[in-house]
C-alpha positions in Angstrom: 87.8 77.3 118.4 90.3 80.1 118.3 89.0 83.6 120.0 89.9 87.3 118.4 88.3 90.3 119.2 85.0 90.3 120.9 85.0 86.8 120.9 85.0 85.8 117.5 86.8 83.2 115.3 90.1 85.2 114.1 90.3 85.5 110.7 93.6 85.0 109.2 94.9 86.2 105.5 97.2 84.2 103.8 99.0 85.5 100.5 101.8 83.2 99.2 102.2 82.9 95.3 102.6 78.8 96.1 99.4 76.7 96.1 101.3 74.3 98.3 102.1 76.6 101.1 98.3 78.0 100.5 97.0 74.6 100.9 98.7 73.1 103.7 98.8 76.7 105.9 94.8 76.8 105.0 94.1 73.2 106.4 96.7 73.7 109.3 95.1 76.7 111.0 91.4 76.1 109.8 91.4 73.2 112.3 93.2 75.2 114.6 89.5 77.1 114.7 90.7 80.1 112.9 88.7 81.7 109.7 91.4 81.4 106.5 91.5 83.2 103.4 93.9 82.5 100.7 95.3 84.7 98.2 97.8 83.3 95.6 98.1 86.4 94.1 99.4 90.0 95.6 97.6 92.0 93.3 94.4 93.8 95.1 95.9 91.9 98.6 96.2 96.2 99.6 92.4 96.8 99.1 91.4 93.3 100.4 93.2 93.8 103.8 91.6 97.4 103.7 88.0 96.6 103.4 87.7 92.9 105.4 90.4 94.0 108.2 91.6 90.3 108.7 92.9 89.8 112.4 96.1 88.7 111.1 98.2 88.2 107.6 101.0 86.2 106.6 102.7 87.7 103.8 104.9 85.5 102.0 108.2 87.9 101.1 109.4 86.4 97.4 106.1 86.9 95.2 106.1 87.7 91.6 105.0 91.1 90.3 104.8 92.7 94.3 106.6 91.5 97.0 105.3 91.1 100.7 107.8 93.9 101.9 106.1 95.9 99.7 102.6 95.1 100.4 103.7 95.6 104.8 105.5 98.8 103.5 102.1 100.4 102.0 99.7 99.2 105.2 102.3 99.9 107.7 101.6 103.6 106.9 97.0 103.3 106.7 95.6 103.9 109.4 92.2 101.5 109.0 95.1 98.3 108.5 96.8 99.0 112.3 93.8 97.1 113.4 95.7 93.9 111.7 98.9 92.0 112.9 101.5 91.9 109.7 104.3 89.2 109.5 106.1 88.1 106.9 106.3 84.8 106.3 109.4 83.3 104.6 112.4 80.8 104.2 115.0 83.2 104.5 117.3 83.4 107.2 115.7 84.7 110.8 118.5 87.8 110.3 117.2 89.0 107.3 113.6 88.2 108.0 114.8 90.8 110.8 115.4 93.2 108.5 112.7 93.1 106.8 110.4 93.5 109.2 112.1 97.1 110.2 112.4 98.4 106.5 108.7 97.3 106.2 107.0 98.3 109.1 105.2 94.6 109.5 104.9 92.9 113.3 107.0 90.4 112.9 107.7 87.5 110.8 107.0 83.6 111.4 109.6 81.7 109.7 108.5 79.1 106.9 109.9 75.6 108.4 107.7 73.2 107.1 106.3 72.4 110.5 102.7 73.2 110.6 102.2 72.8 114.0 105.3 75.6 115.0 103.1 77.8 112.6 100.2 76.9 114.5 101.4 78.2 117.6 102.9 80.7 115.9 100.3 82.7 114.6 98.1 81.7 117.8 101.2 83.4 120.1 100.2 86.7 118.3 96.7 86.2 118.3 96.8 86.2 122.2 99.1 89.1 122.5 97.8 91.9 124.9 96.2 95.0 123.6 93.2 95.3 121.2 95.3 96.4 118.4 99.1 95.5 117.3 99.6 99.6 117.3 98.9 99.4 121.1 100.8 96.4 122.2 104.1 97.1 125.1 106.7 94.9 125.9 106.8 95.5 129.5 109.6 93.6 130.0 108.5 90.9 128.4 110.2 90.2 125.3 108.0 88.1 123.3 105.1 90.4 122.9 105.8 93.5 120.4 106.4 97.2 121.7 104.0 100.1 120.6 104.2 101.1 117.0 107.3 103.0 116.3 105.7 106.2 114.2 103.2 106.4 117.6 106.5 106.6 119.9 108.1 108.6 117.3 105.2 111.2 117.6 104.8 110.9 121.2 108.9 111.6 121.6 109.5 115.0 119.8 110.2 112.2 116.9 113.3 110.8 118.4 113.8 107.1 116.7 113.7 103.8 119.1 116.1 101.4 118.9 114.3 98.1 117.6 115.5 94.7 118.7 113.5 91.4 118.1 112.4 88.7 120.6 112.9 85.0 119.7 109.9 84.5 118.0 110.4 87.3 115.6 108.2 90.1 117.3 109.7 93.9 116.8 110.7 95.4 120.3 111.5 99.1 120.3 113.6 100.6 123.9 
């Protein structure tokens, strides 16, 4: 059984317009001991992160209608979804997955690669990061775990912009 905050089973959203990818990312990480909710449409995904505050979603980035990038680009900026890890979750190339993830405001991203049990550890890497919260995680030298959220350093800084780089497993990291 897989631990998130105070000790509970994380819960982990999962909003991807294919039934495939719902199916077989459901089944891989529910017996990986985490909680899974599906959503094969975007439409009300906003709200639904909003009012259940999952501990982590993957947002698929080519959806119909709304777009994960735009979904990441509207939470990135409420307050009550900084309390839940954001990464796209796509095919496309690690570069412009990169991208992305800075026009967005998401986490991160996990690459789709058809092997479950890289997503597995995947989304179980993030889950252990430090920090209660993604807005409060620092690098500290270490590369794989996310810097602090770049509108926080922003404020704290007179509003001077980091430079972001990204870590090999797609986390944001902001000098």
């Amino acid at each position: 059984m897989t631990d998130g905050p105070l000790g509970r089973r994380s819960t982990i959203l999962v909003v991807d317009d294919s039934e495939v990818v719902l199916d077989v990312t459901r089944v891989a990480l529910e017996n990986a001991g985490h909680v899974v909710v599906t959503r094969a449409r975007p439409e009300g995904t906003i709200a639904a992160i909003l009012q259940e505050k999952p501990d982590l979603v993957l947002l698929d980035v080519n959806m119909p209608r709304m777009s994960g990038e735009m979904i990441a680009s509207v939470l990135a900026t409420a307050a009550p979804a900084r309390e839940t890890i954001l990464l796209l979750h796509s095919s496309l190339s690690g570069e412009l997955l990169k991208l992305k993830v800075l026009q967005t405001g998401a986490h991160g991203y996990i690459q789709k690669t058809g092997n479950v049990l890289d997503l597995v550890n995947q989304v179980g890497a993030w889950l252990k990061r430090p920090g209660t919260f993604p807005s409060e995680y620092e690098h500290d030298g270490d590369p794989a775990v996310p810097a602090a959220d770049e509108r926080e350093r922003a404020a704290r800084d007179g509003g001077e912009r980091s430079h972001p780089s990204f870590s090999a497993d797609g986390a944001v990291r902001r000098s």
